[in-house]
Structure formats: C-alpha cells, structure tokens
C-alpha positions as a Markdown table, in Angstrom:
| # | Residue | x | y | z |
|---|---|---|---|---|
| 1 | Unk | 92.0 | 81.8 | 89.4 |
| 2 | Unk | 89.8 | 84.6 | 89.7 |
| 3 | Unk | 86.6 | 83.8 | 91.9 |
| 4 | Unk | 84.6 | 86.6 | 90.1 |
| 5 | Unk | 83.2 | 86.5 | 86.9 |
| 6 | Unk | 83.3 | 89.6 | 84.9 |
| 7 | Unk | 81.1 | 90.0 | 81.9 |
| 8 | Unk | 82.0 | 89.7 | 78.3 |
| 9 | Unk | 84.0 | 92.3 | 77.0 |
| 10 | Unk | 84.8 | 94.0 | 80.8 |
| 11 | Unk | 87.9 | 93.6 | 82.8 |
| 12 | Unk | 87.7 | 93.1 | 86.5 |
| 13 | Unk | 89.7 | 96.7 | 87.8 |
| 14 | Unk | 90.5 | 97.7 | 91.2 |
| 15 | Unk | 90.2 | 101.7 | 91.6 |
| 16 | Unk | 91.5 | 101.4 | 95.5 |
| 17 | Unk | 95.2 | 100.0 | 94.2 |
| 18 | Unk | 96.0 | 102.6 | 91.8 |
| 19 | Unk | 95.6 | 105.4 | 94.2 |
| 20 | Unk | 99.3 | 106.9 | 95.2 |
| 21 | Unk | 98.7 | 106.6 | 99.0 |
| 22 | Unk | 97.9 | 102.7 | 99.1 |
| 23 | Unk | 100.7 | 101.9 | 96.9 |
| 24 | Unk | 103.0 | 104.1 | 99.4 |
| 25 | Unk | 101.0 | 102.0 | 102.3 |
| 26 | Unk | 101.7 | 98.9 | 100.9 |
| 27 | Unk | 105.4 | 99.5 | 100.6 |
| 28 | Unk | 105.6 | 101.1 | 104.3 |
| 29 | Unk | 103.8 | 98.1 | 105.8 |
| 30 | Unk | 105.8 | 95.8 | 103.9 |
| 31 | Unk | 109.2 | 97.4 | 105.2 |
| 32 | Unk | 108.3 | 97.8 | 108.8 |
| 33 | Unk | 107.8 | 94.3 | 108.5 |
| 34 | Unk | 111.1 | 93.3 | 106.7 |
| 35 | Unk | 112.5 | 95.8 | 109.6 |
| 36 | Unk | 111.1 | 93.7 | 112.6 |
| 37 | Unk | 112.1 | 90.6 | 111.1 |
| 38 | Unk | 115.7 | 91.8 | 110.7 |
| 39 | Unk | 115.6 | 93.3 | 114.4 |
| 40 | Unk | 114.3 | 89.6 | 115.5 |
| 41 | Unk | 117.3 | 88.1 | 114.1 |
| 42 | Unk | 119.9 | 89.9 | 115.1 |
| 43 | Unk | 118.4 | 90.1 | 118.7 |
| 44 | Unk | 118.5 | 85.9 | 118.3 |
| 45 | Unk | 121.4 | 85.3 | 116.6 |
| 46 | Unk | 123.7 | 88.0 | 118.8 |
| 47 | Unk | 121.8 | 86.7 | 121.8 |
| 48 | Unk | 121.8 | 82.9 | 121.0 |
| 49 | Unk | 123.8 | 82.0 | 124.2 |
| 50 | Unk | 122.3 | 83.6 | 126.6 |
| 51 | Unk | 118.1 | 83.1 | 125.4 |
| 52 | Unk | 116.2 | 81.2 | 128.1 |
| 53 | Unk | 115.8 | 78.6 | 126.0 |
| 54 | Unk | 116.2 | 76.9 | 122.5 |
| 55 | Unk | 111.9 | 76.9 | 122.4 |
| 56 | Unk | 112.2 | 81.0 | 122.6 |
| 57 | Unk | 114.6 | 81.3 | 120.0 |
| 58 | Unk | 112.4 | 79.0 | 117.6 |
| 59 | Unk | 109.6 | 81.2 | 118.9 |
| 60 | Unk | 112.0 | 84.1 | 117.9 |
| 61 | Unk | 113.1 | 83.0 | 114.4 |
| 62 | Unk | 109.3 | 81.5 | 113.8 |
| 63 | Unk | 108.1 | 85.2 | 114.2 |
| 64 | Unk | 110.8 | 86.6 | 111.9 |
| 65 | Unk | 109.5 | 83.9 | 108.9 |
| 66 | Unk | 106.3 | 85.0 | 109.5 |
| 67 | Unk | 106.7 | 88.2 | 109.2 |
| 68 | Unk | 108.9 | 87.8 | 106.1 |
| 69 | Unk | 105.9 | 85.7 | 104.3 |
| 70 | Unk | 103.5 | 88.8 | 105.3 |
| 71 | Unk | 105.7 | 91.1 | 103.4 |
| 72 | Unk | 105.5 | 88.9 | 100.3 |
| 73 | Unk | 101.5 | 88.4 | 101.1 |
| 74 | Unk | 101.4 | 92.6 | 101.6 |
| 75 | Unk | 103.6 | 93.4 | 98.7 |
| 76 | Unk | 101.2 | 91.3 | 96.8 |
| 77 | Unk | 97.6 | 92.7 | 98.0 |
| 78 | Unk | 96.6 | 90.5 | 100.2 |
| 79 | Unk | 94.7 | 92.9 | 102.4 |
| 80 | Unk | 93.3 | 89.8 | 104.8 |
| 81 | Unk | 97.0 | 89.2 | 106.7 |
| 82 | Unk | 96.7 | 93.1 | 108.1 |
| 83 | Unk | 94.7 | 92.5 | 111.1 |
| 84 | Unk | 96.8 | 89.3 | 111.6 |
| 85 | Unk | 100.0 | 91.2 | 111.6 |
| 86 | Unk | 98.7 | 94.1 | 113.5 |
| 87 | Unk | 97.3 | 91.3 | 116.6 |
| 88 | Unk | 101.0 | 89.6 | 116.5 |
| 89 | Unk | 102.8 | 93.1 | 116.6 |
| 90 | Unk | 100.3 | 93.8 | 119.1 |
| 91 | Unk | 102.3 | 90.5 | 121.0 |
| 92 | Unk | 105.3 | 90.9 | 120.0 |
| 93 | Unk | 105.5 | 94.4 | 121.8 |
| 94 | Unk | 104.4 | 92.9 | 125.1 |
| 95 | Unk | 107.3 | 90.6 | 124.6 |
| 96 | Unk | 109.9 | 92.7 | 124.0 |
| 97 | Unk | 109.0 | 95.7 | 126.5 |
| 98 | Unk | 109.2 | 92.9 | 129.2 |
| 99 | Unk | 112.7 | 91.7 | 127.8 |
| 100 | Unk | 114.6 | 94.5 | 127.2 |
| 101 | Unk | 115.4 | 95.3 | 130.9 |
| 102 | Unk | 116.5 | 91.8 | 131.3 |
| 103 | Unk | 119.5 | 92.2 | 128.6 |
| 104 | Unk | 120.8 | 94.9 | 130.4 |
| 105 | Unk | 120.3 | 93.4 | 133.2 |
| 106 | Unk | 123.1 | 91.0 | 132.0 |
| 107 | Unk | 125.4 | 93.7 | 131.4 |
| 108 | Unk | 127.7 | 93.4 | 134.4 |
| 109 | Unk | 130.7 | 92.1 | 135.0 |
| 110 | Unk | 131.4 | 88.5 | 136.1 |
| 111 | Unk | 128.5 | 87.5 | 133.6 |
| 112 | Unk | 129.4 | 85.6 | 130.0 |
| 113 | Unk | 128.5 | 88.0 | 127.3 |
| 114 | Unk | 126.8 | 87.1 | 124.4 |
| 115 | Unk | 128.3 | 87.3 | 120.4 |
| 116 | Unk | 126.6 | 91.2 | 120.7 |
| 117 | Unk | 126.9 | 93.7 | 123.7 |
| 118 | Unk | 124.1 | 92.9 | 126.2 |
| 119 | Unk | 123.4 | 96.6 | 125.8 |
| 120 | Unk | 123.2 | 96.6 | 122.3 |
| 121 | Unk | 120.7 | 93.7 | 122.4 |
| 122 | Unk | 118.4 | 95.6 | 124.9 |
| 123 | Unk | 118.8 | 99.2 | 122.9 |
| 124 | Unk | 117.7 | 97.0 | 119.9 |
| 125 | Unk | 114.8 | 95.1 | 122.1 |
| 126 | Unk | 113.4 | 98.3 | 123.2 |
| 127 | Unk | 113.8 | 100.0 | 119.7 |
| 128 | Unk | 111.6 | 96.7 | 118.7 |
| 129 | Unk | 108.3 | 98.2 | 120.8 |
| 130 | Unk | 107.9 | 101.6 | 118.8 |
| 131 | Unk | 108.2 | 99.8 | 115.4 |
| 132 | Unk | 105.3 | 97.3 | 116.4 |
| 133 | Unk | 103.0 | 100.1 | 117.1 |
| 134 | Unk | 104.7 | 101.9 | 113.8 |
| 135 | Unk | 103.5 | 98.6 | 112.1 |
| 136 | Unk | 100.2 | 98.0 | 114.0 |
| 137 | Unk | 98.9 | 101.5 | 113.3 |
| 138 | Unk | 100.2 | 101.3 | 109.4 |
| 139 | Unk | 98.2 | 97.7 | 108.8 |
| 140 | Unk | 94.9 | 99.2 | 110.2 |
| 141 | Unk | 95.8 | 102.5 | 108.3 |
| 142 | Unk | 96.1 | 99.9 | 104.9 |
| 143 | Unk | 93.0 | 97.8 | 105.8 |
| 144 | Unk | 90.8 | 101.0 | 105.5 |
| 145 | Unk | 91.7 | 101.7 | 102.2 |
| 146 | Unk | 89.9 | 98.7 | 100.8 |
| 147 | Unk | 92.2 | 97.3 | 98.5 |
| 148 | Unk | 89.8 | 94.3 | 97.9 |
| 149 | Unk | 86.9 | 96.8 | 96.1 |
| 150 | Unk | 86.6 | 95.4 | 92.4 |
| 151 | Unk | 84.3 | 96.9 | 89.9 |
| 152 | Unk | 84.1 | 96.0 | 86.0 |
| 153 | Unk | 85.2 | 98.6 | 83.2 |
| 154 | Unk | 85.4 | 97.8 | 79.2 |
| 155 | Unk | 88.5 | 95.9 | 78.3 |
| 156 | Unk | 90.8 | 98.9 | 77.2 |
| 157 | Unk | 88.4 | 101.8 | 78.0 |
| 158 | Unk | 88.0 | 104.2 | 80.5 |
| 159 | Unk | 86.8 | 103.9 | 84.3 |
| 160 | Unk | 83.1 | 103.9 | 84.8 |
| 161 | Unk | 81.7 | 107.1 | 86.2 |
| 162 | Unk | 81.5 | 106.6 | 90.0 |
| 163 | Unk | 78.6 | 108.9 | 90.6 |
| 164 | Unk | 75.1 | 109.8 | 88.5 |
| 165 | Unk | 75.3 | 113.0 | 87.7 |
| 166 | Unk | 72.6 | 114.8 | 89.7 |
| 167 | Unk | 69.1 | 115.9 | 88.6 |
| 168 | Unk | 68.0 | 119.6 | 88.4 |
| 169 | Unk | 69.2 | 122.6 | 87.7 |
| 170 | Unk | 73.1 | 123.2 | 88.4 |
| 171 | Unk | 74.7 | 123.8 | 91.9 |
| 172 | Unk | 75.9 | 127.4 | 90.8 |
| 173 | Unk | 71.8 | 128.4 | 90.2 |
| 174 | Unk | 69.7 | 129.0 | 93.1 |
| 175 | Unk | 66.9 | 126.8 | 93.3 |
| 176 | Unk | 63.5 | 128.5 | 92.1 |
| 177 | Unk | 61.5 | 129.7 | 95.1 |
| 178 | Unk | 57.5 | 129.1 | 95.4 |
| 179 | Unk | 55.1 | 131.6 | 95.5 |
C-alpha cells in the first residue's frame, strides 16, 4: 500500500531506479551479500566441531539469514537496510580478522581436524574481511543514489522536465554590456 498519494491522472515514478548504475548497485550489493552468507556457512558447517561454542555457530548461521533476507530487502529497493548492513559488515570484519589466526592456529598435528582443512577455514575467514569492506563501501555507494526520490508524471506520458528552462538570452550570446 502506497503511503503517497499521487494526483488524478499521474503515476507515482522513481527517476533514481531506472538509472543503469543503481540497477548495477543493487545487483552488486545484493551478491556481496549472498557471497558472505555462503562464506559464513561453509566456515560453520566445515568448522562445526571445533567452534567455541554452539551460541557462536547460532551467532554464525543468524548472520548468514540476515544477510540472505537483506539481499531479498536490496533486490527489492529497500534502500533503509544499507546502513544496517554496512554497520554489521562493519562487525562482522572485526570478527573474522581476529579469528582467522586462530584456525590456523589449529593446523598442527596431534589436533582433531575439522570436516574442512583448518587452513582452508582460515584462507576462507581472512578472504571474509575484504568482502565486508567490498560490501560496506558498495551499501553507502547505493544509499547515495537516493533510490527513495518519487516524483509524479502523467499516467502513460513522458517524465516531467527536471529544470525550468532559464530566462534571458541564450548561453551561446554574450550578455549585452551597459554603457
């Protein structure tokens, strides 16, 4: 249900979202965030023995749903969740530049591996940092493009004129000088 109401015989149109470069935007933020939530669960699930604890790996696989819902919220325009996704990758690389020394850490002999290679789960964790500032700088790049701008134009016509055309003689002509 639309909140605004748009005049008889005008559409409600959004000139922001037809643009080429927020549509390409909008699909890169959305599969950065797909990405991360794939890297989150193969770091859990390969590492599922060997987490510190059953609360990080619900922490872990809690993070991966949320960033799945905020691609579906993206791909669909919702141009509020960018900040919010851009503060949790903003956590979320903290996290994992702390971890990743601890998985390979692990990787020594006399030690119970987990279902992946310890070193394969810290390559992965490490990879993990430069795609949250990938996805931090690509939100805020999004949320400047003011997806949200509505404006009316007649139901099947063209786009209003964004600027007035200007007064007074034409740029080409010099103005007139005073005497």
């Amino acid at each position: 249900m639309e909140a605004t109401t748009v005049r008889e015989g005008y559409e409600l149109w959004r000139p922001n979202r037809q643009k080429a470069q927020s549509q390409m935007t909008k699909a890169l933020v959305a599969l950065v965030l797909l990405i991360s939530a794939a890297m989150l669960l193969i770091i859990t699930i390969g590492g599922w023995e060997r987490l510190q604890s059953f609360g990080v790996a619900m922490m872990t696989l809690i993070y991966a749903a949320l960033y799945i819902l905020f691609a579906f919220l993206v791909a669909r325009w919702q141009r509020g969740i960018l900040p919010v996704a851009a503060a949790l990758a903003i956590i979320l690389a903290i996290f994992a530049a702390v971890a990743a020394p601890g998985w390979f850490a692990r990787a020594k002999e006399g030690l119970n591996s987990p279902a992946l290679p310890e070193e394969l789960i810290g390559l992965l964790t490490l990879l993990l940092v430069p795609v949250q500032l990938v996805l931090i700088a690509i939100a805020l790049i999004a949320f400047n493009q003011n997806w949200h701008v509505e404006e009316e134009r007649p139901i099947g016509g063209e786009t209003p004129p964004h600027a007035p055309e200007p007064e007074g003689p034409p740029p080409s002509e010099p103005p007139p000088r005073p005497a």
